[in-house]
N, C-alpha and C positions, 0 to 999 in steps of 0.2 A: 663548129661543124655546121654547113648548108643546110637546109630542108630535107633537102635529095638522100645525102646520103645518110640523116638521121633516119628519115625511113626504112631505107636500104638496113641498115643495124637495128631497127625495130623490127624487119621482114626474119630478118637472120633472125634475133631471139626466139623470135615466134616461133621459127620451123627447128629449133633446137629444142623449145619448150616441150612443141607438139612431139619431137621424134621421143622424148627422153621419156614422157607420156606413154606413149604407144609400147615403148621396150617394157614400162615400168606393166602396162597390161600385160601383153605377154607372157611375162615371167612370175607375175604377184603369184600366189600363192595360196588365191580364191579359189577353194572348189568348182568345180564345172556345175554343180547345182546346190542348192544351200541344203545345211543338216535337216532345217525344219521350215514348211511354205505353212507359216500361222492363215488362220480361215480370214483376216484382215488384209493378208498380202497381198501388191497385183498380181497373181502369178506370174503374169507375161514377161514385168521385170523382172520379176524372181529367178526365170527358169531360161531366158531366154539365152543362146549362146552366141549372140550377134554383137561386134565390136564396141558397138554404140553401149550396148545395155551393161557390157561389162567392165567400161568404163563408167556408166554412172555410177552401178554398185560399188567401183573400188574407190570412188572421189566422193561418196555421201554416205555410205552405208558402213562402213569401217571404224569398229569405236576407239574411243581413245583408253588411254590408260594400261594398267598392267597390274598383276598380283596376284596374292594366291589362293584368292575367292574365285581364280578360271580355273583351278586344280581339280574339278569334277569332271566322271565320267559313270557314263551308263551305259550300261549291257543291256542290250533290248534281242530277245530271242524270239522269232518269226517262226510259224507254222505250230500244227498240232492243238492239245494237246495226244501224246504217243504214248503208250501204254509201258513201252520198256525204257526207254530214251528219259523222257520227262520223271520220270521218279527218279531216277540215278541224279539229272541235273540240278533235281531240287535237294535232293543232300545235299547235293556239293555245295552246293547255293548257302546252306543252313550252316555245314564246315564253318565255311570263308566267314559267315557274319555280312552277307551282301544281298541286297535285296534290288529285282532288276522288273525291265519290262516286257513283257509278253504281250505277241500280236497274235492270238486264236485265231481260229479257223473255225467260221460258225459251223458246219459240220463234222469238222472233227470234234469238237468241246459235246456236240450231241451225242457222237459215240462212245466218247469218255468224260462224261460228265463230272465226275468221283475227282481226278485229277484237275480241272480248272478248278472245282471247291478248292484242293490243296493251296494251288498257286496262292488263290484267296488269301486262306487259314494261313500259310506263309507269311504272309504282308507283301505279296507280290504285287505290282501292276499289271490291269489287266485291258487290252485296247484292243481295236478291231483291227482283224484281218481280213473283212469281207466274209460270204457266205461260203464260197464253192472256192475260193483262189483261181481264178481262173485267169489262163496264162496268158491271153490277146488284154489284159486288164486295158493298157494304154488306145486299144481301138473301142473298145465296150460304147455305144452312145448312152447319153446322159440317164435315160429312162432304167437303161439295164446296170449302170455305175449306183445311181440312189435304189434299185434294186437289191444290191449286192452289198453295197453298207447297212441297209434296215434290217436285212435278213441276218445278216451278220450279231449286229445290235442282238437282236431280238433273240437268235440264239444263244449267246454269250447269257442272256439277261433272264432266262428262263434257271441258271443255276448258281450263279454269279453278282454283285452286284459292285461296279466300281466306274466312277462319273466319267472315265476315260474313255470307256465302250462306245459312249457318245460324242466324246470331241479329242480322239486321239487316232488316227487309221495309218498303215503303211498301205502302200501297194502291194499286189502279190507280184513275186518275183522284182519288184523294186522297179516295174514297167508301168511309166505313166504316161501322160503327155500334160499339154497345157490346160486342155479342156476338160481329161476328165480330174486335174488338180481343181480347178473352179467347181467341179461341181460338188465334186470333199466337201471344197470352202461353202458352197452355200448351202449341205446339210448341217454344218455347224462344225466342221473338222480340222484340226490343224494334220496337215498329213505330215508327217514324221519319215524321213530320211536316215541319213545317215552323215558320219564324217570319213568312217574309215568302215571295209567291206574286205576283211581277209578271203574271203570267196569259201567259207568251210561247209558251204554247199555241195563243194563237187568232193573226192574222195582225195581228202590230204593229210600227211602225218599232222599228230599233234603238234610237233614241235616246228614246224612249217605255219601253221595258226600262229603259235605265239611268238613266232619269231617276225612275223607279218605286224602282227599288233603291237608289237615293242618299237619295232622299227618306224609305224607311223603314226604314232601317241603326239594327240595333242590336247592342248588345255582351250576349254573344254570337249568330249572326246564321247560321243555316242556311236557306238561301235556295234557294226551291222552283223548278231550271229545266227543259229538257229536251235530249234530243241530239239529237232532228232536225229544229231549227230553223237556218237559217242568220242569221234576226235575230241571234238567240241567242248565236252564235260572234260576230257583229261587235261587238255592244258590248260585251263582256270585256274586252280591254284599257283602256277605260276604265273601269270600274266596278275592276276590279281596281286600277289607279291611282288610282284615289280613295281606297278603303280602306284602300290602304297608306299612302298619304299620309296618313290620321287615324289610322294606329299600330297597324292591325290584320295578327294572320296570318290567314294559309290554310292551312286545315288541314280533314283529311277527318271524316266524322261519326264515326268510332271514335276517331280521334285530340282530335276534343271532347270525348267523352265520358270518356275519359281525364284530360283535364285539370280539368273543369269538371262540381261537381255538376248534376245533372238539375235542383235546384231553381235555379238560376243558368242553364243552358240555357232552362227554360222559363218563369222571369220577367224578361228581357233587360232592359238598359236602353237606352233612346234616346240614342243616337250619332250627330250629323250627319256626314255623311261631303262 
């Protein structure tokens, strides 16, 4: 074969290489933003949903191997604590033999103070939700974002005591941007996502939740709920029976993150449960 047209056959593989690349992004099976942006991460590649960034996360950041040390999942419940809601989900909590994470609300935990001891006394995890939840969180400038963690902090830590309040935060309503993720990262915070978000925010049967969360269980599998739903609290015992039934624990967001690299947290594998 000539020069010419070894080229010409080196051009071709290239642009077969490249296309097979491109379909292979497309379709992967990355989350649109990772479960967890650790206070190390760059955000920008973390979060960003531009071609470029989602190709380097799927060709560098994707671990290897397989087993059923990914078989964990944790329930992390957002907002409160709620006077009627929150006690019922802590039996059920106590039932099951399951111990999850809790994102407070510095001003609610002041109006129900009695109830974050519980969570505590539980051996629950206990992390910040910000002071007020306030719903623009994603526009907030930096001044008023480390406003809204310290106050948070500090309320939580007036009844409560658990190292998470300080380096563990969700967003409220799960609205962030790039910017105010970085500034999480430089109060010291790993902000804390999700993998799966059955939506049991808005008004849904119970078995709508768990037939959500069954259907998109993965290993490993932090799963976005909240605590003042009573849907919420009823179908737990099933979904819980499910997961354990295909081999997974339960285990709280620090205790993932303990066992299981970040790159493993945030490219899970597909587990039918």
């Amino acid at each position: 074969m000539n020069r010419s047209l070894r080229g010409v056959a080196w051009a071709v593989a290239a642009v077969i290489v490249a296309y097979g690349t491109y379909r292979a992004i497309l379709h992967v099976r990355e989350p649109v933003i990772p479960a967890i942006v650790t206070r190390t991460m760059d955000s920008h590649r973390a979060l960003s949903r531009s071609l470029d960034m989602r190709l380097d996360r799927f060709l560098h950041d994707r671990p290897a191997g397989d087993g059923a040390e990914r078989r964990l999942v944790a329930l992390t419940f957002d907002d409160g604590p709620y006077p009627v809601e929150t006690p019922l989900l802590l039996d059920v909590l106590a039932e099951l033999h399951v111990k999850a994470t809790f994102f407070l609300i510095g001003h609610d935990t002041e109006l129900f103070p009695e109830l974050a001891e519980r969570i505590e006394r539980d051996g629950h995890e206990i992390a910040n939700h910000t002071l007020t939840h306030p719903s623009d969180f994603e526009s907030l400038d930096p001044r008023t974002v480390r406003s809204e963690l310290e106050g948070g902090a500090e309320a939580l830590e007036r009844y409560v005591y658990d190292p998470a309040i300080r380096t563990m935060m969700r967003p409220p309503h799960g609205r962030f941007s790039e910017e105010t993720v970085k500034v999480a990262q430089d109060a010291g915070y790993h902000v804390i996502l999700w993998n799966d978000d059955p939506g049991d925010w808005r008004a849904i049967a119970p078995a709508k939740i768990a037939e959500h969360v069954e259907a998109h269980a993965t290993a490993p599998d932090i799963i976005l709920l909240h605590s003042g739903r009573l849907a919420t609290v009823e179908m737990l015992p099933q979904v819980v029976a499910r997961f354990r039934k295909a081999g997974f624990t339960f285990v709280t967001v620090g205790g993932l993150m303990q066992r299981l690299s970040t790159a493993v947290i945030n490219h899970p594998e597909k587990r039918p449960v």
